[in-house]
Phi, psi and omega in degrees: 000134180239156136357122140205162182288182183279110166009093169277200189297180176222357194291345197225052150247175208252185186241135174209183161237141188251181202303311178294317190275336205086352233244152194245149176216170181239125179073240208209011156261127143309137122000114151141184174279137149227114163289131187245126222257312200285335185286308180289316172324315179267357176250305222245021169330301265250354192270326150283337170279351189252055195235003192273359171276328178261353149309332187295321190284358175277316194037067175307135198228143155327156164066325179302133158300080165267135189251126188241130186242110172100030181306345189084194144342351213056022201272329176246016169283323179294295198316322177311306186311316193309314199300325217121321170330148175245092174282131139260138200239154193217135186185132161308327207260092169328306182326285192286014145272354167299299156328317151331272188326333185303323165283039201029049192250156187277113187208140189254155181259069202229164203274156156308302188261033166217065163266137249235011218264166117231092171070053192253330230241128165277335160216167157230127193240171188199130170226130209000080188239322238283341203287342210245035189234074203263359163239092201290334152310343173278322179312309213275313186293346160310291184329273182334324207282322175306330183241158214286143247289135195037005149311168168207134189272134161231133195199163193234155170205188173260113248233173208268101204111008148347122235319092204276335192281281184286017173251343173279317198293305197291300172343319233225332182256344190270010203272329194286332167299336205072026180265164175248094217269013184256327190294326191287317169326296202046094225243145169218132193218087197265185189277180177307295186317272199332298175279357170283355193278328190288315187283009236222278195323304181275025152109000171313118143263121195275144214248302173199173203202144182164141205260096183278110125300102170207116193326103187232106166310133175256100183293331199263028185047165182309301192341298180280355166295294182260001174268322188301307206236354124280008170347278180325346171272292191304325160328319157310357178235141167300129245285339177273001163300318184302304204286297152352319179268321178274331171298323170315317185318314218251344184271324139356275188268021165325275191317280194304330203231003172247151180258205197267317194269038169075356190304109185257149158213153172280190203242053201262158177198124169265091188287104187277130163206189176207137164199152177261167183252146199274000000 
């Protein structure tokens, strides 16, 4: 999870990098999510209560050293820690390591794709963090390096058709700003094929792999949805713009993503997988 500064304008800036963070910006923005660690505890919990099918697939045992990449808050990193597991939590986004540490958890404030690791690790689990990674050849050969000889990373993301309705809807209203909200998100949500040719290529055996559609109820409406999880775009516009946009957004995604009693729910596809390290 990252970071990003604050905005110039974005319709006439150019794509650079920038020199301290590394970071590719538009203007005077990093590329990405900025996270609000008090927003997402109250809009986006739902994103750790639904984690319990790839906790399963973890089978966290006592004693194992596990590095959870892209931890948040720690919210499932504590519950992980309960088995017994000896957690480490790894994350970018001052805000959730801040949060994380509150929970008296060991957690470093480092990018996905410079992990500091050699063979430390019995897994590596990770939940829907790794799509907010786009560079992911780097992500994985960290991951391998981190962990120790027959170790395995298991992890859930967002998979290639990710919420494909409110990434179209939000695209097509923001266009009229001159932003582009899919490049700025930078979002990465590939096929089965596509990441086992990654994991595979840095030495990985893929164990299982596979795309879950599931349809995930918004309690809090679209609205806390796209201020929660798209920050990072709409930050970019001046706040009565931001309010214009998500509302055009959201007038959008009535029809498709609201039921008859006001209920919204999203268009998530999960990318599950488990793979070893030889």
């Amino acid at each position: 999870m990252k970071d990003r500064a604050e905005a110039s304008d974005p319709a006439d800036a150019e794509f650079n990098t920038d020199a301290a963070a590394g970071e590719p910006v538009i203007g005077r923005a990093v590329i990405g999510q900025r996270w609000d660690a008090a927003a997402y505890a109250e809009k986006g919990r739902f994103v750790a209560d639904l984690a319990g099918d790839v906790v399963e697939l973890l089978a966290p045992r006592a004693g194992e050293a596990i590095l959870d990449l892209g931890c948040g808050d720690g919210a499932l990193t504590e519950r992980i820690a309960a088995t017994g597991a000896m957690m480490t939590g790894a994350d970018s986004s001052a805000a959730m390591v801040s949060a994380a540490r509150a929970r008296g958890l060991n957690v470093l404030d480092v990018s996905g794709d410079a992990l500091p690791f050699d063979r430390e690790f019995d897994a590596v689990f990770s939940n829907a963090a790794l799509h907010w990674m786009p560079n992911a050849e780097a992500v994985i050969a960290g991951v391998y390096r981190a962990l120790k000889p027959g170790g395995r990373i298991v992890a859930e993301m967002g998979g290639h058709g990710n919420i494909a309705a409110i990434r179209t809807a939000l695209q097509a209203v923001l266009a009229q700003f001159g932003i582009d909200a899919e490049a700025i998100a930078a979002s990465f949500y590939p096929s089965p094929e596509h990441y086992r040719r990654l994991l595979e290529a840095a030495g990985f055996t893929v164990r299982s792999i596979a795309l879950i559609p599931r349809p995930t109820p918004l309690p809090h409406g679209m609205d806390a949805w796209l201020n929660t999880f798209r920050n990072g775009v709409l930050d970019l516009l001046a706040p009565a713009d931001r309010a214009k946009a998500v509302a055009e957004t959201v007038a959008l995604l009535t029809p498709m993503l609201r039921d008859a009693d006001g209920n919204w729910t999203a268009d998530y596809v999960r990318l599950r997988f488990s793979a070893a390290r030889d």
